[in-house]
C-alpha positions as CSV (number, residue, x, y, z in Angstrom):
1,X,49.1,26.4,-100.0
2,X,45.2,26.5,-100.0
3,X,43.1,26.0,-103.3
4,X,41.7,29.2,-104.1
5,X,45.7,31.1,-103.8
6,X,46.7,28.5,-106.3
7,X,43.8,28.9,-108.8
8,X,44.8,33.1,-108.5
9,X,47.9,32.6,-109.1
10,X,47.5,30.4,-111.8
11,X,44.6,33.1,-113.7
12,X,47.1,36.0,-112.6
13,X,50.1,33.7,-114.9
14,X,47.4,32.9,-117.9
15,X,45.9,36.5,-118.5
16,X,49.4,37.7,-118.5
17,X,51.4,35.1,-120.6
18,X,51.3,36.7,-124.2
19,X,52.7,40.1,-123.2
20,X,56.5,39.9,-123.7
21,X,56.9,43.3,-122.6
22,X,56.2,42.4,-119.2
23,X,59.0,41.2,-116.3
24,X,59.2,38.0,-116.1
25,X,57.9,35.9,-113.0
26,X,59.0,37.0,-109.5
27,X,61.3,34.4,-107.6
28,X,57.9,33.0,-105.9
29,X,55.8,32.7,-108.6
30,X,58.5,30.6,-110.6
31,X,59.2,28.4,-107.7
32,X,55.6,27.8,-107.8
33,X,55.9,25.9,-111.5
34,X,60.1,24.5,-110.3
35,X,61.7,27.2,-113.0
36,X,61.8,30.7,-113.6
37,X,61.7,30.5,-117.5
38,X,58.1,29.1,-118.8
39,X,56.2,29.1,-122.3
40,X,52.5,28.9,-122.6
41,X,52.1,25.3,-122.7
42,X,53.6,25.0,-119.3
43,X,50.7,27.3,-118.0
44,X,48.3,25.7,-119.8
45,X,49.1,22.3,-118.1
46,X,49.7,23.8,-114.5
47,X,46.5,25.4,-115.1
48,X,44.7,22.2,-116.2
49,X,46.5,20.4,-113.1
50,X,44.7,22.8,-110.6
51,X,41.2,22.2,-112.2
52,X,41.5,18.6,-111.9
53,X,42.7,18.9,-108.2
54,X,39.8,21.3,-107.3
55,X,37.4,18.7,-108.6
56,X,38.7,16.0,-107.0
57,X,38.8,18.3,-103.8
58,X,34.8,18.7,-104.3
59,X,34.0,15.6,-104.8
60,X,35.7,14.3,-101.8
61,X,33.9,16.8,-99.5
62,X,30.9,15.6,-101.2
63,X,31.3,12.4,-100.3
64,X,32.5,12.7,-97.1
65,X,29.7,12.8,-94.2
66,X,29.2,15.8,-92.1
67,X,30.3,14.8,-88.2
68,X,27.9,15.4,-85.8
69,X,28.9,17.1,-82.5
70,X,27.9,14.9,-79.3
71,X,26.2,17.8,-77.7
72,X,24.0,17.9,-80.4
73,X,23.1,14.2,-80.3
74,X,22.5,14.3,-77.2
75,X,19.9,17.2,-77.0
76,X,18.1,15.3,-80.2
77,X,18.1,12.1,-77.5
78,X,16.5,14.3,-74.7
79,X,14.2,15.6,-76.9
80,X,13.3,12.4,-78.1
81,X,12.6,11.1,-74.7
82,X,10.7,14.2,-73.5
83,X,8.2,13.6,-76.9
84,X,8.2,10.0,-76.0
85,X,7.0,10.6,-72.3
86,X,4.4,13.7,-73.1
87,X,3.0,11.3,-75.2
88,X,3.0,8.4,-73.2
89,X,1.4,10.1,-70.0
90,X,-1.3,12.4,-70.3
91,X,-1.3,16.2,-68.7
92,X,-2.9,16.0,-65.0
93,X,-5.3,18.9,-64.9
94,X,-4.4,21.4,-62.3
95,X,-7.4,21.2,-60.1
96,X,-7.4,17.6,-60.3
97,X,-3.4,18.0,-59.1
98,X,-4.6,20.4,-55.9
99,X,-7.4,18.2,-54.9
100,X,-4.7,15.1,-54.8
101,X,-2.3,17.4,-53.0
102,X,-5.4,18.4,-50.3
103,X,-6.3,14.4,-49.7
104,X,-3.0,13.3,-49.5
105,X,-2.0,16.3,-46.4
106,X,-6.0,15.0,-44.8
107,X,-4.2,11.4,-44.6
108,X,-0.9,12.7,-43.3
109,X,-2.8,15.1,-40.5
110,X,-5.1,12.4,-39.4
111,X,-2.3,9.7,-39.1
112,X,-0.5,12.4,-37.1
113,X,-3.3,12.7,-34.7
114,X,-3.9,9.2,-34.3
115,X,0.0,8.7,-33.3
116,X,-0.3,11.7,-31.0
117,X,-3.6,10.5,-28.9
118,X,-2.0,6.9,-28.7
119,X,1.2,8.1,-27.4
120,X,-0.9,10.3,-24.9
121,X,-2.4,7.0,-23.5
122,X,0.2,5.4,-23.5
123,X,2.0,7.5,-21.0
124,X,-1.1,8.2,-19.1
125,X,-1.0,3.9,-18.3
126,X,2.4,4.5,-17.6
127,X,2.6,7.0,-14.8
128,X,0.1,5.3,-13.4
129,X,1.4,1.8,-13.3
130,X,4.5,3.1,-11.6
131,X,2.2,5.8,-9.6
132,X,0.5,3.1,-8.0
133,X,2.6,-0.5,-8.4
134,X,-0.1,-3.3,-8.1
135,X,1.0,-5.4,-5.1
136,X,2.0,-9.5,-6.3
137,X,-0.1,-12.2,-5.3
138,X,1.5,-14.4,-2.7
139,X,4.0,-12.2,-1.4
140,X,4.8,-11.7,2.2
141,X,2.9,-8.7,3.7
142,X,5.7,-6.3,4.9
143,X,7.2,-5.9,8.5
144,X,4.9,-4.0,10.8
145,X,6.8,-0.5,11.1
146,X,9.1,-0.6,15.1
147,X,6.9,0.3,17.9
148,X,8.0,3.3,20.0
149,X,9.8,2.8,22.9
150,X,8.0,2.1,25.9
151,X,7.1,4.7,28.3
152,X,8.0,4.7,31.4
153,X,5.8,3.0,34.0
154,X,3.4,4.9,35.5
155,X,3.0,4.7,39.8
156,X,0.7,2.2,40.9
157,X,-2.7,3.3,41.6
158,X,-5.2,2.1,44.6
159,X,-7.7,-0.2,42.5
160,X,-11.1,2.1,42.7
161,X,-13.4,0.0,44.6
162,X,-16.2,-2.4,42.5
163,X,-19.8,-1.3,42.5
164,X,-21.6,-1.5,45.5
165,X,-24.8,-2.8,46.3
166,X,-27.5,-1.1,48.1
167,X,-26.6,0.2,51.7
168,X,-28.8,0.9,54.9
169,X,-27.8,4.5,55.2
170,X,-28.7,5.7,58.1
171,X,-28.9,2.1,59.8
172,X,-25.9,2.1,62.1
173,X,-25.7,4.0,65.1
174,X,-24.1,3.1,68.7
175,X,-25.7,0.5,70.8
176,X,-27.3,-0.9,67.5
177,X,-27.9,-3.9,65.8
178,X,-27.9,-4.7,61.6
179,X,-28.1,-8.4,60.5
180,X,-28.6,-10.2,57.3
181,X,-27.2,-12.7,54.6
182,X,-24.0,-13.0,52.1
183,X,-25.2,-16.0,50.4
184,X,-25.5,-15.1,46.1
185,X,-24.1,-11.3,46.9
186,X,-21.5,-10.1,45.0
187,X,-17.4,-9.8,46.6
188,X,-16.6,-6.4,47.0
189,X,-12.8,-7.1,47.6
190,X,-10.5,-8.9,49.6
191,X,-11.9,-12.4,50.0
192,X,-14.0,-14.1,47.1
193,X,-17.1,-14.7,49.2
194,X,-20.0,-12.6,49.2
195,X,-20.3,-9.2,51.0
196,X,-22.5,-7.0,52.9
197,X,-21.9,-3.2,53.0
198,X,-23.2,-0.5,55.7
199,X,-22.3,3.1,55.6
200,X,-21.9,5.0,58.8
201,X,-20.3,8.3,59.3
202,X,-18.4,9.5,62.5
203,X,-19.7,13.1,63.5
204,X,-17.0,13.0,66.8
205,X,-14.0,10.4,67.5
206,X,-13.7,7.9,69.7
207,X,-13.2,4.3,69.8
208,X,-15.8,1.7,68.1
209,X,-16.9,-1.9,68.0
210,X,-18.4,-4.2,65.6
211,X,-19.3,-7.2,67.4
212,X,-20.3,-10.4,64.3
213,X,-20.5,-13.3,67.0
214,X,-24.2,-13.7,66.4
215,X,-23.7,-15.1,62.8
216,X,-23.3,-18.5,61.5
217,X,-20.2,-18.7,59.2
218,X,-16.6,-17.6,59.6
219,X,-16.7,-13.7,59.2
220,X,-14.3,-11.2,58.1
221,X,-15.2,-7.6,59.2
222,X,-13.4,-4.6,57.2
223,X,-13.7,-0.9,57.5
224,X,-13.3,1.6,54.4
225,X,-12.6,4.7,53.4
226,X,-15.9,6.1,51.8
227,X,-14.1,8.7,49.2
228,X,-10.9,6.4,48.6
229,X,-11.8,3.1,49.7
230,X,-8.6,2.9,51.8
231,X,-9.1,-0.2,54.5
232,X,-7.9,1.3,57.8
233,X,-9.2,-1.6,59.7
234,X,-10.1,-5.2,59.4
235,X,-10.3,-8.2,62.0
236,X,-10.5,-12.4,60.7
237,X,-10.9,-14.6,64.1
238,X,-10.5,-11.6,66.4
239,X,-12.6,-11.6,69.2
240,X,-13.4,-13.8,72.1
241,X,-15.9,-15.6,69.9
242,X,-13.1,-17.4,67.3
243,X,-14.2,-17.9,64.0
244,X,-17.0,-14.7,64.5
245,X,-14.8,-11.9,64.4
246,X,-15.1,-8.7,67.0
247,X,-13.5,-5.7,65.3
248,X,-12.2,-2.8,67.7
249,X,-11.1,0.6,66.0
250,X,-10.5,4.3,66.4
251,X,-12.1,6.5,64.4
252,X,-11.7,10.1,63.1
253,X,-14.8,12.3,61.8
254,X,-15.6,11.3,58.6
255,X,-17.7,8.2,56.5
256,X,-17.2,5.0,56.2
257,X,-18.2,1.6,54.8
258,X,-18.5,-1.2,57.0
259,X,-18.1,-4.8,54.7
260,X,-19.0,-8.1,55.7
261,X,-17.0,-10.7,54.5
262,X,-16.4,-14.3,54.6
263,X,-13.0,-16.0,55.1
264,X,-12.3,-17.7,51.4
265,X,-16.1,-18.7,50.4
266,X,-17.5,-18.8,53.8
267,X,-21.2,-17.1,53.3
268,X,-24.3,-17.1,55.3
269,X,-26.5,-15.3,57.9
270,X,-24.6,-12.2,60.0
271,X,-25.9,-10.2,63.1
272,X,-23.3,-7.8,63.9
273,X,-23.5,-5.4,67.3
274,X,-22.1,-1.6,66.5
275,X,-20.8,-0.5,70.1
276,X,-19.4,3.4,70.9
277,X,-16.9,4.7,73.3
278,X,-14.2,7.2,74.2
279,X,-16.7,10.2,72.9
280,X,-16.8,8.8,69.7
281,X,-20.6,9.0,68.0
282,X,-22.4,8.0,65.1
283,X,-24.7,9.8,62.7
């Protein structure tokens, strides 16, 4: 049982113990004291005995220390530590804090930028190094792209005839004479001796004769075309005067060139005879 039931029940037994009259002790009470019959000296000393244990009781809580709850220690720790700390670093002001704040996003946004405008030149070098791949020294240049097939051949044309020299227009008629010299002149075709050239032009056809047996070389008398330079006649050792050719041709209406040339590089003075017949005439 607790102390303060036992110190009431013993002051309930003491006040009451010189009244015979009264009942004596309930069965709880006496088994309290270990007997239902008691005197006064038997209360006094129960009495006496709680005293003594409540005073013993008091002084052991007295001397007993009080426990301390962990929670409780270990907000006295935190606070500790949070008085240590104020105390050991001062309070920042608050515009001192923003103005740290301000230089510290300056430094990040120019660092940005600066990482931004290098990576932009970077890939500007880039695309053009592989825009334009720099060709490597000492390479082989690269084979020449196929030529296209060849056309077909196209028909042979007749060679246009070389520039002619000066011509006596005019000079050749029937029954006449035109003489001169091959020597330095230039070759006008056929043989690579030097030539002399007459034009003549036949107003009505016939049959005509150029007659060379008063020059001094070995001759070679041609006739031309004047519009295509077609050869439709041409005499080398014809004649009755050997080597001085006599060239004997029919003629339509149109103009011609008369060429004096030498066999191979035969050149020299020529006389040659123009002579008309069978209606044909000269203008």
């Amino acid at each position: 049982s607790s102390l303060p039931t036992v110190l009431e029940d013993n002051m309930s037994v003491s006040k009451d113990a010189g009244n015979d009259d009264e009942a004596p002790p309930s069965y709880g009470q006496a088994s309290r004291f270990g007997q239902l019959g008691h005197s006064d000296i038997t209360l006094t000393t129960a009495a006496s005995d709680a005293h003594e244990r409540l005073a013993r009781v008091i002084d052991e809580a007295r001397s007993k220390p009080k426990p301390v709850e962990p929670a409780a220690v270990a907000v006295s720790i935190r606070n500790v530590a949070d008085a240590r700390t104020a105390a050991a670093v001062p309070a920042v002001p608050l515009q001192a804090h923003i103005h740290e704040r301000r230089s510290r996003n300056r430094a990040s946004a120019c660092c940005t930028l600066f990482v931004l405008m290098a990576s932009a030149a970077c890939g500007v070098c880039l695309w053009y190094g592989f825009r334009v791949p720099p060709e490597p020294s000492g390479a082989s240049p690269s084979a020449p792209p196929p030529s296209p097939a060849p056309s077909p051949p196209s028909p042979p044309s007749s060679p246009s005839p070389p520039a002619l020299p000066p011509l006596d227009v005019g000079r050749l008629s029937c029954d006449s004479e035109v003489s001169g010299s091959t020597v330095g002149e230039p070759s006008l075709g056929g043989e690579p001796a030097g030539d002399a050239s007459f034009l003549f032009c036949v107003t009505s056809p016939g049959r005509f004769t150029f007659d060379s047996c008063g020059s001094d070389y070995d001759t070679w008398l041609r006739v031309w075309t004047l519009e295509d330079a077609d050869e439709v006649a041409e005499c080398d050792d014809c004649g009755q005067c050997e080597l001085r050719s006599v060239l004997s041709t029919t003629l339509v209406v149109g103009c011609y060139l008369l060429v004096v040339d030498g066999y191979l590089t035969n050149e020299g003075a020529f006389s040659v005879a123009v002579g008309c017949s069978g209606g044909g005439k000269l203008a």
